[in-house]
N, C-alpha and C positions, 0 to 999 in steps of 0.2 A: 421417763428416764431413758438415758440410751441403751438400744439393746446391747446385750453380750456383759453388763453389768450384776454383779453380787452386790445385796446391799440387801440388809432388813429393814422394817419399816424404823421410819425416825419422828420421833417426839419432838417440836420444837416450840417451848415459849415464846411468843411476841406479846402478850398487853396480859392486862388485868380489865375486864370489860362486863362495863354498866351497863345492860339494855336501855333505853330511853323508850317506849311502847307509845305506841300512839294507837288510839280504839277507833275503830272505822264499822260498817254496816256489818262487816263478816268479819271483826273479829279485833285485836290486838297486833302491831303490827310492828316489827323492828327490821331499819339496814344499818348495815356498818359498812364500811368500803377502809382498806387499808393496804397502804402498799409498803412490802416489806423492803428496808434498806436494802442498798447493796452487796453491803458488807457481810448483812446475813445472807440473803440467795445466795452470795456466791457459794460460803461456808456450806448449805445445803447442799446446793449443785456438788461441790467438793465430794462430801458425804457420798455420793451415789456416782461418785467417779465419771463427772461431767465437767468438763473444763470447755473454756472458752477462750476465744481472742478476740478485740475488738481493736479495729486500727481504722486510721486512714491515711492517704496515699496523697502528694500534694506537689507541686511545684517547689524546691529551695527558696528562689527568690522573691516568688511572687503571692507563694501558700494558695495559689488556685486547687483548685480539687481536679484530680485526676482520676477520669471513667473510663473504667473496663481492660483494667491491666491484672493480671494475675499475680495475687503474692504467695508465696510458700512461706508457710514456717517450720522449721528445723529445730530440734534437740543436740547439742551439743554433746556427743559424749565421750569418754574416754577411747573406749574402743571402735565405732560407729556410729556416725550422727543418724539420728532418724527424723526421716519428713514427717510430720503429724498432722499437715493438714493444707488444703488450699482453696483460696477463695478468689470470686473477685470482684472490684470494688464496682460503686453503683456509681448515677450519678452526682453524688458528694463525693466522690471518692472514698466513700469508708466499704469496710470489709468485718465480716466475721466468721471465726474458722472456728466450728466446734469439734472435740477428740477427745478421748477417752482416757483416763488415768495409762490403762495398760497399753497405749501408744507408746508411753516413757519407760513404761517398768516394764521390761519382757519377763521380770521372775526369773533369770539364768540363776545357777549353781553359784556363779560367779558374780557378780552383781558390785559393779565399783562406784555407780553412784547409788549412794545408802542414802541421802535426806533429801525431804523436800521435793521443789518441782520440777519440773524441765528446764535449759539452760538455753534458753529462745534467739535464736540471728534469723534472718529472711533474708529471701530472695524476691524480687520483683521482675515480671517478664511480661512483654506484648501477648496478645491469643497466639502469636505464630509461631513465642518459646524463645522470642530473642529479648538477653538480658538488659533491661533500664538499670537493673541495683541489687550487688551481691557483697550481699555482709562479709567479712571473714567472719570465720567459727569462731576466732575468739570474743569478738563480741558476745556470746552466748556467755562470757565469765566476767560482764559488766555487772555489777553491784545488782545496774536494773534491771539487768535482764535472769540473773542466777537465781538460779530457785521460784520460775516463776508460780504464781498461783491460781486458784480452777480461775479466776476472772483477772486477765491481764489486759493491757491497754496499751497502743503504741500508734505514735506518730512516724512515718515515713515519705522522706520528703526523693523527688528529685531531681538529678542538677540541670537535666533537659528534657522539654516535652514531648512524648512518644510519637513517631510520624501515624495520622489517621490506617485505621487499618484499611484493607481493602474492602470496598462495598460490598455489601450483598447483594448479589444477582438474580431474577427473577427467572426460577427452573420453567423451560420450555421444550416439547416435545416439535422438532422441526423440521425434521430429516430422515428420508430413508437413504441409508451409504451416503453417496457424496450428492443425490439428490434433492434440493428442500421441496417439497412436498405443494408450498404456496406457488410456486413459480416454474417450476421442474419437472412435474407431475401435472397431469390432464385429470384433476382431482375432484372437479364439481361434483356437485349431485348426478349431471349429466354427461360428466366426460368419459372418457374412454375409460379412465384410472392408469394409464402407458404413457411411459415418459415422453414428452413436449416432442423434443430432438430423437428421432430413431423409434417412435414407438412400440418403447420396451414394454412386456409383462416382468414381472417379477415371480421369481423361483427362490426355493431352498433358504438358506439364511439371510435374515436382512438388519442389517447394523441401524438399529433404531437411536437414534438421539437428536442434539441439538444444544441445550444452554444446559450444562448444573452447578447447583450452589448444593454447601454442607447443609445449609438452613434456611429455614422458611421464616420470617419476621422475628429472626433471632433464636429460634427452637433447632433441635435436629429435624433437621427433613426425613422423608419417609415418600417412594412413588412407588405406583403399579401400572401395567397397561390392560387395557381391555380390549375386545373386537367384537365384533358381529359382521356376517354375513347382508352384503346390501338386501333391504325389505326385512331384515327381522324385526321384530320389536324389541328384544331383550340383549342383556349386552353377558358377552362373558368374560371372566378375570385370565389374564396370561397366568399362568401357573408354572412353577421352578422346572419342571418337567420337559415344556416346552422352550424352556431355553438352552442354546449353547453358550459356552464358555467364550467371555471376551472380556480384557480390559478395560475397567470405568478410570481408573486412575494409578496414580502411584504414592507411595508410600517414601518419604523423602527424609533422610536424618543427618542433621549436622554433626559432625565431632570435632569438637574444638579443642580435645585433650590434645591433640598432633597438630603439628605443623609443616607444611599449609593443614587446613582443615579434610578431613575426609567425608566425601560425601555417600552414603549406603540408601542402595532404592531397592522397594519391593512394590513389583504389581498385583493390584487392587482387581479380584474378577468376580465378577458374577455369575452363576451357574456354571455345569458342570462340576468335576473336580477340580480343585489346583492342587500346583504343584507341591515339592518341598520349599521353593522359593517365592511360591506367592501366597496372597493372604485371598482370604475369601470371605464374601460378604453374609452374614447370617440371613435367612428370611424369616420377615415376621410374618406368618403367614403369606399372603402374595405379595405382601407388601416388603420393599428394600430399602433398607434402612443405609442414607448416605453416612460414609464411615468418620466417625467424629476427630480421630486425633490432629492434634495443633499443633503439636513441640517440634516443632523441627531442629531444633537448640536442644530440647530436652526430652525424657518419658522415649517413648516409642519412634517418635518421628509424627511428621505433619502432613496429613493426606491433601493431595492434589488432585484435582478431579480434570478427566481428560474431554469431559461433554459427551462420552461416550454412554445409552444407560442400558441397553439389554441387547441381546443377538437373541430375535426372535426367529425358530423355527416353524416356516411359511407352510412345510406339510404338516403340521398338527393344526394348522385352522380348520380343518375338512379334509373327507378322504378325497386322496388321488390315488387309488390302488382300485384295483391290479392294474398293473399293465396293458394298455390297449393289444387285444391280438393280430397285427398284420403280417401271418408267417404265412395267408394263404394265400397272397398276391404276388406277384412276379413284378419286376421291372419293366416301366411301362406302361404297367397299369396303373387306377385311381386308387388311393389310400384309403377312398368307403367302398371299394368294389373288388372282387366279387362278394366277399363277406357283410356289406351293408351295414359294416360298422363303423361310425363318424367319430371322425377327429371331436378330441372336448374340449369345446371353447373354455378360457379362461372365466374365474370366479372372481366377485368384486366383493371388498371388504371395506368395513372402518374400523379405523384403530384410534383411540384416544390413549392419552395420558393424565392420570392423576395424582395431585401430591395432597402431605396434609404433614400438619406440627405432630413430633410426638415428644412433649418438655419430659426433661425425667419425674418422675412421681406424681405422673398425671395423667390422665387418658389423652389420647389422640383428638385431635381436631377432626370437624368436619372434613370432606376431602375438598379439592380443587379441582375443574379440568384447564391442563395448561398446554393442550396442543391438541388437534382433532382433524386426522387426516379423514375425509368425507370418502374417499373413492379410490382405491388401490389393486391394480389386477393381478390377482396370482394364477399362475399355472407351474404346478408338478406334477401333470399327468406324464407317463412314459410309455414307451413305443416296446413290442417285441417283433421283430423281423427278420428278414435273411438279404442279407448284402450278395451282390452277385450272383442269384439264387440258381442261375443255369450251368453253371460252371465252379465246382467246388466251393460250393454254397455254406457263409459263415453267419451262424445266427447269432442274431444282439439279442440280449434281454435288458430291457428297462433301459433300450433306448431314447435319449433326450428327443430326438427327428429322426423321421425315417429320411435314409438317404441310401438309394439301391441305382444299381447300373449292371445294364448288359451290352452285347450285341448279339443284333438281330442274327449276323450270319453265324456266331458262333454256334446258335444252336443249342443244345442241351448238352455239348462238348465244349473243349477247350483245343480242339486237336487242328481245326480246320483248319487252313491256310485262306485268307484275304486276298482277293487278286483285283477286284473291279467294285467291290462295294461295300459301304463302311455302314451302317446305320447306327445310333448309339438310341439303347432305350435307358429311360431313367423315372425314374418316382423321387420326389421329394417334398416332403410333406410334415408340417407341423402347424397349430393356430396360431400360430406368429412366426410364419416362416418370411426368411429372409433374404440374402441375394442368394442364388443359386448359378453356379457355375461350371462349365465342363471343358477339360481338357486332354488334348493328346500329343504327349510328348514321345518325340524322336526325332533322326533326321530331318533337317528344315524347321523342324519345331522348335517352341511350342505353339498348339494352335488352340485357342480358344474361341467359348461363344456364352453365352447368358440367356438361355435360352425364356421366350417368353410365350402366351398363349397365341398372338399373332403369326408365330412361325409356322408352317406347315406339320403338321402331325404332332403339334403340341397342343395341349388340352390343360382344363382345368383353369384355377384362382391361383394368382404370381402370388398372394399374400397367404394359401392356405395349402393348397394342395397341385400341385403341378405333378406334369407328365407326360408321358407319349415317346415320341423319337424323332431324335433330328441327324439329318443324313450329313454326310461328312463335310461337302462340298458347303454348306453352311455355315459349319466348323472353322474350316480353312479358308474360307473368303473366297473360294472359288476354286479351290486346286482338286484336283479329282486324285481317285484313291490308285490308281494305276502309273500317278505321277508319283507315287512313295516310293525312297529306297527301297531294297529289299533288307526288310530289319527286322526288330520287336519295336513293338511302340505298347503304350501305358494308356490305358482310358481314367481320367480320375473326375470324378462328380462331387463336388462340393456344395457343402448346404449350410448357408447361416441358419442362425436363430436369433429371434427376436427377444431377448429375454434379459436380463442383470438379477443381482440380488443388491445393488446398490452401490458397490465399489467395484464388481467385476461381470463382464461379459462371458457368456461359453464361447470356447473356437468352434470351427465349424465341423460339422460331419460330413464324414469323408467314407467314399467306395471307390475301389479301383479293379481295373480289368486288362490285364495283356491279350495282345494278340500281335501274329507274328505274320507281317506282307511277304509273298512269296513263297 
């Protein structure tokens, strides 16, 4: 019987009964088999404060059967109608909605309806909450429908057939940021794991998704992600911890009480905290339960899913800490020297994604894998150094790339004056460093150059570690430092990086140095 129901046990007559015994090796033996009317379960059920509805749902014209429309039933009451119950119909189009006596009788002080049953109208609606068929409430005080009893029965037709809902889509993991993974990414077993165009590593957050549906072959859905480190044998679960907060969707509700209609949205995030204004997704264990509401007509509103499914944070795969230390090198020199400590190449990973059914009142399905990036390069290691170290020297911690500049004639001052020779030293360095640039603006300027290891006193790898010193006159395309105004001019050292988190690149790092001709 249903829970939350009072009822002692009940006695109930059905027959007067003659065994018929038939003898067999081990004994005497009697069946009966009997099925109780209607009329009486229902009176039972009654007894124990279990009612029922049983309908179907059909075409007017044509009495076809209509699948998988939702109907509500409704109590009619003087003060408050109350919903009792909702179902929705199968392939015949029938439905059955079970509720409990005390759905109709709240028991108030007050209590205006004193006999009998609930005073039954429906509403019929598509999964997305928009109305095919709304009773008026007065229908609830039709002859058949007043006072209904614990077993009621009802035919509901209507006047046109619902448009097919939207398909179900098959959840796939396909994209990191705006990169797909199969096409976008140098992803084999053997590739680089750096994106195709520019090869990027990946840093810090990365906006994982691709296709999602609410459900899986009709169930609510349920995904997790996993990773391991390339060469492990074992895989591990992404856990709530390591996520940041990002929108999967939104939260969408019609009101048709006003005119025009108003439309109220709230966004659906995952991880993190949310706001006062959004809604947040519960985890079931690592697992994330796609958020089920339909009504966008009715109830809460109808969730929309954006294809978005987790912002996973890239430095909880592994450590990248501390800090590399390079505060003992000067400008100009190599990034492993004289300390002997090496840039850290980037870590390669795989990430899957899996889904699995979880129906209500039932355990979860096996899982699925529905997307499985092979090869992904992260680097979060950071840099500590001293920008312009000879000349009021400003130190970075957990710098992204070292990017340092001097001049030679400055000296271990800022004071000297410039008259015949310019030298510019610089260190730029990161495992996926990128264009590196230097400039000196004033008078006649700007002049630029790109310096590479072919230049005279340039040393080191253009893709890792660059450095040395290139005299001005290289700079300038030929102009010697004796032909400068007498001014201030700017030295600035610019350094890409090789790197995205999926939707955004970092700008470049930046040193700069005065010095004053004349």
């Amino acid at each position: 019987m249903p829970e939350g129901t009072e009822a002692g046990p009940l006695q109930v007559s059905i027959t007067t009964l003659q065994p018929q015994w038939r003898k067999g090796e081990e004994g005497a033996r009697f069946g009966w088999e009997y099925c109780i009317p209607e009329r009486f379960w229902c009176q039972v059920r009654g007894q124990f404060g279990a009612w029922t509805i049983c309908g179907d749902v059909t075409l007017c014209e044509t009495g076809a059967p209509v699948e998988g429309v939702t109907v509500i039933a409704f109590d009619r009451d003087w003060i408050q109608d109350d919903e009792v119950g909702i179902a929705t119909t199968d392939g015949n189009g029938r439905f059955r909605i079970d509720y409990l006596q005390q759905d109709f009788e709240p028991g108030t002080v007050i209590d205006v309806e004193l006999v009998g049953g609930p005073d039954l109208y429906f509403r019929v609606e598509t999964p997305a909450g928009q109305p095919l068929l709304s009773e008026d409430p007065s229908a609830g005080r039709r002859s058949s429908r007043e006072n209904a009893g614990p077993c009621f029965c009802v035919d509901l037709c209507l006047d046109e057939e619902p448009d097919d809902p939207d398909p179900e889509v098959y959840p796939a993991f396909t994209q990191v940021g705006g990169y797909d993974f199969q096409t976008d990414i140098d992803s084999g077993p053997a590739g680089t794991g750096e994106t195709v165009r520019g090869g990027r590593a990946f840093h810090r957050t990365l906006r994982l998704n691709g296709i999602m549906s609410k459900t899986l072959n009709g169930n609510p859905l349920e995904y997790k992600f996993q990773y391991r480190e390339r060469g492990a044998s074992s895989w591990k679960n992404v856990t709530p911890s390591q996520l940041r907060k990002m929108k999967i969707g939104t939260l969408e509700k019609v009101e048709t009480s006003v005119s025009p209609p108003r439309i109220r949205t709230k966004d659906y995030v995952v991880g993190g905290t949310p706001d006062s204004d959004e809604v947040g997704v519960t985890f079931n264990g690592n697992w994330i339960p796609m958020p089920q509401k339909s009504g966008i007509f009715s109830g809460d509103g109808s969730f929309v899913p954006n294809h978005n499914q987790i912002q996973l944070d890239s430095r909880t795969l592994a450590t990248f800490t501390p800090a590399v230390d390079l505060t003992g090198i000067d400008a100009g020199e190599s990034a492993e020297a004289p300390s002997g400590v090496s840039l850290v190449q980037n870590k390669h990973f795989e990430i899957k994604m899996l889904v699995r059914e979880n129906p209500p009142n039932s355990s979860p399905s096996a899982s699925t894998e529905v997307g499985h990036l092979e090869n992904i390069a992260i680097n979060n290691r950071l840099y500590d150094y001293v920008r312009h170290p000879n000349w009021m020297g400003e130190p970075v911690d957990d710098g992204l790339a070292v990017a340092m500049v001097n001049l030679k004639e400055l000296g271990s001052g800022g004071c000297e004056g410039i008259e015949d020779a310019l030298n510019v030293r610089f260190t730029a360095a990161h495992p996926n460093l990128g264009n590196v640039g230097i400039t000196v603006e004033g008078p006649g300027g700007p002049y630029r150059t790109s310096p590479t290891p072919s230049d005279p006193n340039v040393n080191g790898s253009r893709d890792e570690n660059l450095y040395g010193s290139i005299d001005f006159q290289n700079i300038s395309g030929g102009k010697k430092v004796e032909e400068l105004k007498n001014c201030a001019y700017v030295v600035t050292l610019s350094v890409g990086v090789l790197l995205t988190n999926g939707d955004r690149v970092p700008s470049n790092r930046h040193d700069q140095i005065a010095f004053c001709k004349g």
